[in-house]
C-alpha positions as CSV (number, residue, x, y, z in Angstrom):
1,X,70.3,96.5,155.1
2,X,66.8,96.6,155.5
3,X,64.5,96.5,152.4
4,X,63.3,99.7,151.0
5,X,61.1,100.3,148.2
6,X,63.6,101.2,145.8
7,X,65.5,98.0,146.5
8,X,62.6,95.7,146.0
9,X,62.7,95.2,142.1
10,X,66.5,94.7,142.2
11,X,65.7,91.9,144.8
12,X,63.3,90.8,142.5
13,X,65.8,90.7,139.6
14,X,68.3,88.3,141.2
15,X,65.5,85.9,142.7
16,X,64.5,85.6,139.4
17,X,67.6,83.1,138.9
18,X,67.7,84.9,135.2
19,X,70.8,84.5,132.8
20,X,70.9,88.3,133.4
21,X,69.2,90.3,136.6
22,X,69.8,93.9,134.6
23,X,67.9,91.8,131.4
24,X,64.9,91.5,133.9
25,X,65.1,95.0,135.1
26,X,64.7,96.2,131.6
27,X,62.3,94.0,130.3
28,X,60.1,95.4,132.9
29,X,61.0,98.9,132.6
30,X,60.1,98.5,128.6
31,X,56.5,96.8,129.4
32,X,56.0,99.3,131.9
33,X,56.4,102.3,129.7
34,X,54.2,100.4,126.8
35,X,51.3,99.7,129.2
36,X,51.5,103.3,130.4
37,X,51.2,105.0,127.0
38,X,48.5,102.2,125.9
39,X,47.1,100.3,128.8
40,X,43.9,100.8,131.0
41,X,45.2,104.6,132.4
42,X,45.2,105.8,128.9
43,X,48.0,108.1,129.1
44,X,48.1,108.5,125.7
45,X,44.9,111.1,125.9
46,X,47.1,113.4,128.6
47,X,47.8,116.6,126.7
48,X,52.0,116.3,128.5
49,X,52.4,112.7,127.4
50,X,51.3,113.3,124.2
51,X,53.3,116.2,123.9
52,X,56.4,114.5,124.4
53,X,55.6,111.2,121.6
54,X,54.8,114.0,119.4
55,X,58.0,115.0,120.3
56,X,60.5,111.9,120.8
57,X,58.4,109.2,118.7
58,X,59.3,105.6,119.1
59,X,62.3,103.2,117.5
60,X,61.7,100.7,114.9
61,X,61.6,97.7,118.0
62,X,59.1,99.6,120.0
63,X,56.6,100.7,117.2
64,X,56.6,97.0,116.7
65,X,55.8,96.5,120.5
66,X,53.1,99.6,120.0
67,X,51.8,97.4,117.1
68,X,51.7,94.1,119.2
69,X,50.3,95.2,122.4
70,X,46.7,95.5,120.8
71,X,45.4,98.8,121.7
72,X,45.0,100.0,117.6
73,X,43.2,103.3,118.6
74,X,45.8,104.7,121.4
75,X,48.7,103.8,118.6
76,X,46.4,105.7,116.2
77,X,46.0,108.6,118.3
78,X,49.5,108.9,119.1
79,X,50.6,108.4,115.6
80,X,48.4,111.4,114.1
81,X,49.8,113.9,116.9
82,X,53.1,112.9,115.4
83,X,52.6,112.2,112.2
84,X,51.5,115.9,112.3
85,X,54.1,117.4,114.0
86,X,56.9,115.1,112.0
87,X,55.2,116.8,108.8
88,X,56.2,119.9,109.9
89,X,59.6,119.4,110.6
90,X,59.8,117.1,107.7
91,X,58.5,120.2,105.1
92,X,61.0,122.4,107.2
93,X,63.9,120.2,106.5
94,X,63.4,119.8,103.2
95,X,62.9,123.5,102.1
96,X,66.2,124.2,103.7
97,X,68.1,121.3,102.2
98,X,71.1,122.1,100.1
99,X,73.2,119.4,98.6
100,X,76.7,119.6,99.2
101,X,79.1,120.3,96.1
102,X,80.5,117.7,94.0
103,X,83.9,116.8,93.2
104,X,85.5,113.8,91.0
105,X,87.5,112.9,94.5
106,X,84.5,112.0,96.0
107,X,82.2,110.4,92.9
108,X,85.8,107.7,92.7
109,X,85.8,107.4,96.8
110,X,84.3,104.1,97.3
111,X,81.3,104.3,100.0
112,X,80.8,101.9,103.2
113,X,77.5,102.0,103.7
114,X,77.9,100.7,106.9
115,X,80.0,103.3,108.4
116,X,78.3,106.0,106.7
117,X,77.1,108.7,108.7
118,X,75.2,111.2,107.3
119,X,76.8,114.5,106.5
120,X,73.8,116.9,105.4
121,X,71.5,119.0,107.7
122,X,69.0,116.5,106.7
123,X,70.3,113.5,106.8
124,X,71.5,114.2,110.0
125,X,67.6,115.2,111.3
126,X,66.7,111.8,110.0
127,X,69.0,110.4,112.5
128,X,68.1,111.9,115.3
129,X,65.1,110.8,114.4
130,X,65.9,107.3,114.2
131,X,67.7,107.7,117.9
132,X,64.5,109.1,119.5
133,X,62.4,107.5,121.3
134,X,60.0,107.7,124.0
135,X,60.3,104.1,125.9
136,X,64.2,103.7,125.2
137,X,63.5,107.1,126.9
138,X,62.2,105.6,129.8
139,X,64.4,103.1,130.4
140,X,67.8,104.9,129.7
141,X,66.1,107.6,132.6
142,X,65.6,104.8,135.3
143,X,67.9,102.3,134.3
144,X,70.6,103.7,136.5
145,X,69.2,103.8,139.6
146,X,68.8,100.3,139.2
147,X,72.8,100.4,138.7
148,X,73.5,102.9,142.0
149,X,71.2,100.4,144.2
150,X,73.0,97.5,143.3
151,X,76.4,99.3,144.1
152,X,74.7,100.7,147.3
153,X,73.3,97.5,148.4
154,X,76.5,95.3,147.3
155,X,78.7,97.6,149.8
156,X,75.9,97.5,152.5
157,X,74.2,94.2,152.1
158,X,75.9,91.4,152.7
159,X,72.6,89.1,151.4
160,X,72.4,91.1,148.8
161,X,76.1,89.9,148.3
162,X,75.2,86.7,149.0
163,X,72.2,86.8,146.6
164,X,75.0,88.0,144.0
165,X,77.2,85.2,144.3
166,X,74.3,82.6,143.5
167,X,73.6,83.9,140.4
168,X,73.7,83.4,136.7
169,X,75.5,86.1,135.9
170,X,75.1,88.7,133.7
171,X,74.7,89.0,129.6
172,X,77.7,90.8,128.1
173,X,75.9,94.6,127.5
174,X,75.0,94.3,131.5
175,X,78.9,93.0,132.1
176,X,80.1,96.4,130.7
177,X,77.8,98.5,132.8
178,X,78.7,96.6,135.8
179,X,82.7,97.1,135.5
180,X,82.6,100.5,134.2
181,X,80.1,101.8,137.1
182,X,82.2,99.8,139.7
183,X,85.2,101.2,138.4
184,X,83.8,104.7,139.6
185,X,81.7,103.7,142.7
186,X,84.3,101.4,144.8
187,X,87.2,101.5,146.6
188,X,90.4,100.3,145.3
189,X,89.9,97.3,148.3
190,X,86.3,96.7,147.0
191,X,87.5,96.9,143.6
192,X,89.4,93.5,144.0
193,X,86.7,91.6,145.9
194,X,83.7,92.6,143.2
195,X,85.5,92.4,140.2
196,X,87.0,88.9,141.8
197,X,83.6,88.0,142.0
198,X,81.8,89.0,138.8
199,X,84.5,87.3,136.7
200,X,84.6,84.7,138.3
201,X,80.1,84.4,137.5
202,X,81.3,85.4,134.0
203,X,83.3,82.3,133.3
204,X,81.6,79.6,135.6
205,X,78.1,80.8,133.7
206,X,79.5,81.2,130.6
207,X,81.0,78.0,130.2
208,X,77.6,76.5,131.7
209,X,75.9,77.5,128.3
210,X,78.7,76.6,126.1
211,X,78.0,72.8,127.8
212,X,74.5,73.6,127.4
213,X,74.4,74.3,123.7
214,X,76.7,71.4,123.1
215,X,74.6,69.5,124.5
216,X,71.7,70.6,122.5
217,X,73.8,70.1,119.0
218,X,74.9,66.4,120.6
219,X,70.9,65.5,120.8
220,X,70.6,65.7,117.3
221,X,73.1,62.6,116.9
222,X,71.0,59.4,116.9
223,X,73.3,58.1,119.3
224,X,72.8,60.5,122.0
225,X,69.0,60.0,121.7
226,X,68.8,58.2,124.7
227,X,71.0,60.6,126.3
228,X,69.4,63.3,128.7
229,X,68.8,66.2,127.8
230,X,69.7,68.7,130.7
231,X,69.3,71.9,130.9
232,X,69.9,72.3,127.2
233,X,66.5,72.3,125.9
234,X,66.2,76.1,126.2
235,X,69.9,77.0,125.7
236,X,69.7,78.7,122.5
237,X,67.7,81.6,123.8
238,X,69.8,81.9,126.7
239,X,72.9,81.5,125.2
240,X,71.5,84.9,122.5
241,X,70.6,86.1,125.9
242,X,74.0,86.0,127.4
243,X,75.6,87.3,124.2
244,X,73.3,89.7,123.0
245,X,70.9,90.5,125.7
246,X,67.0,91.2,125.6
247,X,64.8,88.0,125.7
248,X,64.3,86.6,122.1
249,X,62.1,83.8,123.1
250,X,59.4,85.9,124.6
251,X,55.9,85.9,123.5
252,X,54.3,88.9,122.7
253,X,53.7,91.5,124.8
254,X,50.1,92.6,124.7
255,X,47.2,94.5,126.7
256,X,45.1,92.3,129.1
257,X,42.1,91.2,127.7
């Protein structure tokens, strides 16, 4: 299959010889939609784009990346748009509130905060709320493309195929996406071969970190000092990787100086 544009970053991702290709692909789409909003282009003074952060807003991990990335006056433009219209809504909410009617079944019912969800028109705003947000936005729009290339180019590449089987694998959230899409997008025949083959990454790579991390733990025993060290030097990160995805030994993501 010849390259095409739209195959390129996918490419990209597996050369990277990451713990997870779909980690990288994200990664990317995230800084990408930061450094649109706040970078050089200054998107953040079009009248649309600031229409929809006024709308959407941003999650608790991306107001932190808005925080990082070092461009304090675009963040502040963006937040007084918002801030305004979230005022709005806000007063709006709250002159409609009603509390919901007391009884002693529910005063004894112990409460799992945890599991609570909320249950008034208000409380349920806030969540949404919470759930909006302009870059997760972003990536959850483009992110499956990524997923229908690979599933194009794995059924008409074969060194794309190729390029599959020397991989790292994939971290668990990415595992999930990859059967449930392939349960829909192959052939019962193909079925066999690709899930063969992604399980088999799944334990070979996954018992590579457990060694890894062992490893690591062992080095702390003065009688493995001499003992080399591996590849375990960075397994921690790679093993939270694997597990939980995202990168959580990356520096800071911030605005070229």
């Amino acid at each position: 299959m010849k390259e095409k544009i739209y195959t390129i970053p996918l490419m990209d991702a597996f050369k990277a010889e990451d713990e997870c290709p779909f980690c990288f692909i994200q990664r990317n789409l995230e800084q990408y939609a930061i450094s649109f909003i706040l970078g050089s282009g200054s998107a953040y003074m079009e009248d649309d784009i600031r229409m929809e952060t006024d709308k959407t807003g941003f999650c608790r991990t991306h107001y932190k990346m808005m925080y990082d990335y070092g461009n304090r006056l675009g963040s502040a433009l963006i937040l007084s748009t918002h801030m305004k219209k979230m005022n709005e809504d806000l007063k709006k909410q709250m002159k409609e509130f009603k509390p919901g009617k007391s009884s002693m079944f529910a005063k004894m019912k112990k409460v799992d905060s945890a599991k609570m969800s909320a249950q008034t028109a208000l409380g349920q705003w806030i969540e949404q709320q919470e759930e909006s947000c302009y870059v997760c936005n972003h990536i959850a729009e483009n992110y499956p493309r990524y997923l229908d290339t690979f599933f194009e180019m794995y059924q008409k590449d074969p060194q794309f195929v190729e390029l599959v089987k020397k991989s790292k694998g994939f971290c668990l959230l990415h595992l999930k996406d990859l059967v449930e899409w392939g349960d829909k997008k192959l052939s019962d025949k193909k079925k066999e071969e690709y899930y063969s083959l992604i399980f088999r990454l799944m334990e070979e790579n996954m018992t590579r970190l457990q060694g890894e991390v062992e490893l690591f733990t062992e080095k702390f025993d003065y009688q493995n000092k001499d003992k080399p060290w591996g590849n375990s030097k960075d397994s921690i990160q790679r093993c939270m990787q694997k597990l939980g995805s995202g990168y959580p030994a990356d520096p800071v993501f911030q605005a070229d100086r």
